[in-house]
C-alpha positions as CSV (number, residue, x, y, z in Angstrom):
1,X,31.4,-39.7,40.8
2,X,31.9,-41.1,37.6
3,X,32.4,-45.7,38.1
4,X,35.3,-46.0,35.6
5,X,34.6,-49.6,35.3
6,X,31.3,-49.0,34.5
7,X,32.0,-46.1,32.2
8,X,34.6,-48.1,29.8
9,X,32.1,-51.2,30.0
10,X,29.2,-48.9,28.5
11,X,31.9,-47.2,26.3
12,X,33.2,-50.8,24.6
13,X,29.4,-52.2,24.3
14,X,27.9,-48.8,22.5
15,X,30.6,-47.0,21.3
16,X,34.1,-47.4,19.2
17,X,37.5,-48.3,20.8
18,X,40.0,-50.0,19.7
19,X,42.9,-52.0,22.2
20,X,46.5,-51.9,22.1
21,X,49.4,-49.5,21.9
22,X,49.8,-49.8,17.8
23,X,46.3,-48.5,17.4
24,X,46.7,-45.9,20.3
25,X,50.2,-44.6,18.4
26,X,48.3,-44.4,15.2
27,X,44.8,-42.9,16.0
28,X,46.9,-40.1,18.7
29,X,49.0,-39.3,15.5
30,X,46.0,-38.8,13.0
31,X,43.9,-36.9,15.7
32,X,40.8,-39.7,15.4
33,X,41.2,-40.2,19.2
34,X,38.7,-38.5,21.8
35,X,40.6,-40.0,24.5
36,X,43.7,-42.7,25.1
37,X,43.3,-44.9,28.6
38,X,47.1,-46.3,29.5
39,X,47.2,-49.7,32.2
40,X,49.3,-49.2,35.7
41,X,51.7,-51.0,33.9
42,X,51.9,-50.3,30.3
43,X,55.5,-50.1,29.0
44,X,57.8,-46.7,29.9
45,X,58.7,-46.9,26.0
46,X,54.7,-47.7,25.1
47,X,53.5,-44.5,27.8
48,X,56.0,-41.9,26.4
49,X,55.1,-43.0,22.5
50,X,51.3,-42.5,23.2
51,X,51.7,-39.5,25.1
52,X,53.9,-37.7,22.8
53,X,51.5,-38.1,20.0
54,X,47.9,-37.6,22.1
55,X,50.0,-33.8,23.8
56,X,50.9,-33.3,19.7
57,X,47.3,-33.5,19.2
58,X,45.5,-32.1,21.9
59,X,44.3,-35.8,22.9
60,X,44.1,-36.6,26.8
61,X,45.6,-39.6,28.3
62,X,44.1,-40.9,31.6
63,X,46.3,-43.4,33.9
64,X,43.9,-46.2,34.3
65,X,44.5,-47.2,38.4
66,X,44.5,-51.6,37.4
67,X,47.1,-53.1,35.3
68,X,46.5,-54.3,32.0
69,X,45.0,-57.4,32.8
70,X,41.8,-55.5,35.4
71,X,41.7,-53.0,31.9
72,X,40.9,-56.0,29.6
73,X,38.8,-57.2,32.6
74,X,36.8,-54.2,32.4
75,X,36.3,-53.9,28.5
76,X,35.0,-57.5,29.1
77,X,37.7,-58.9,27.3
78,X,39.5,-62.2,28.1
79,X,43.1,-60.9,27.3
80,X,45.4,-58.2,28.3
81,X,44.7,-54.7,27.6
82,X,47.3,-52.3,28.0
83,X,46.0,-49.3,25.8
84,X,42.4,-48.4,25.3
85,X,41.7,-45.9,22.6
86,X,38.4,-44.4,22.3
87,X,37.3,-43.1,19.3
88,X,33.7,-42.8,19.9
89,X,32.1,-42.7,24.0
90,X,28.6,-43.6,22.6
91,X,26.2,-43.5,25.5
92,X,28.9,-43.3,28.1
93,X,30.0,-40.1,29.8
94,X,33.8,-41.3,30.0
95,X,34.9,-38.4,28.6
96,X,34.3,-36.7,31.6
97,X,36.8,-38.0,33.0
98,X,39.9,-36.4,30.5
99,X,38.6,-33.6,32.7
100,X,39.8,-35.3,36.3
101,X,43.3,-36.4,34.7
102,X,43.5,-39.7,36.1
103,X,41.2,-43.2,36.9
């Protein structure tokens, strides 16, 4: 069993992600996404934009089970974090996870 905590923390120290819905829109539309992680409680309008784009482009999205806040928490940032995009996984094995659906 894969700690998803643990997982994003490795994937945010070694790899490349970047935070927030604009960047989750725009990385989904251009394909440069591996996977898109959405908070409890990101935004209806936010959700449906991000998954629109990541099913246009064969992207998975993953339901993170914490709001946004325990998301930032978990990327070891002091602010909110409502979508995480990861473009790289680095030395993480997070992408295992697009196979289990949800966190």
């Amino acid at each position: 069993m894969i700690d998803v905590n643990k997982a994003i923390a490795t994937t945010v120290r070694t790899g490349k992600v970047l935070y927030g819905a604009s960047d989750a829109v725009k990385s989904a539309k251009t394909g440069k996404a591996k996977l898109c992680i959405l908070a409890a409680n990101c935004s209806p309008h936010i959700r449906m934009r991000i998954e629109y784009h990541c099913r246009l482009s064969g992207i998975p999205v993953i339901a993170y089970s914490g709001i946004n806040i325990d998301l930032g928490a978990a990327c070891g940032k002091p602010f909110p974090v409502s979508a995480l995009t990861i473009k790289d996984s680095g030395d993480s094995d997070i992408l295992k996870l697009a196979e289990a659906g949800n966190v």
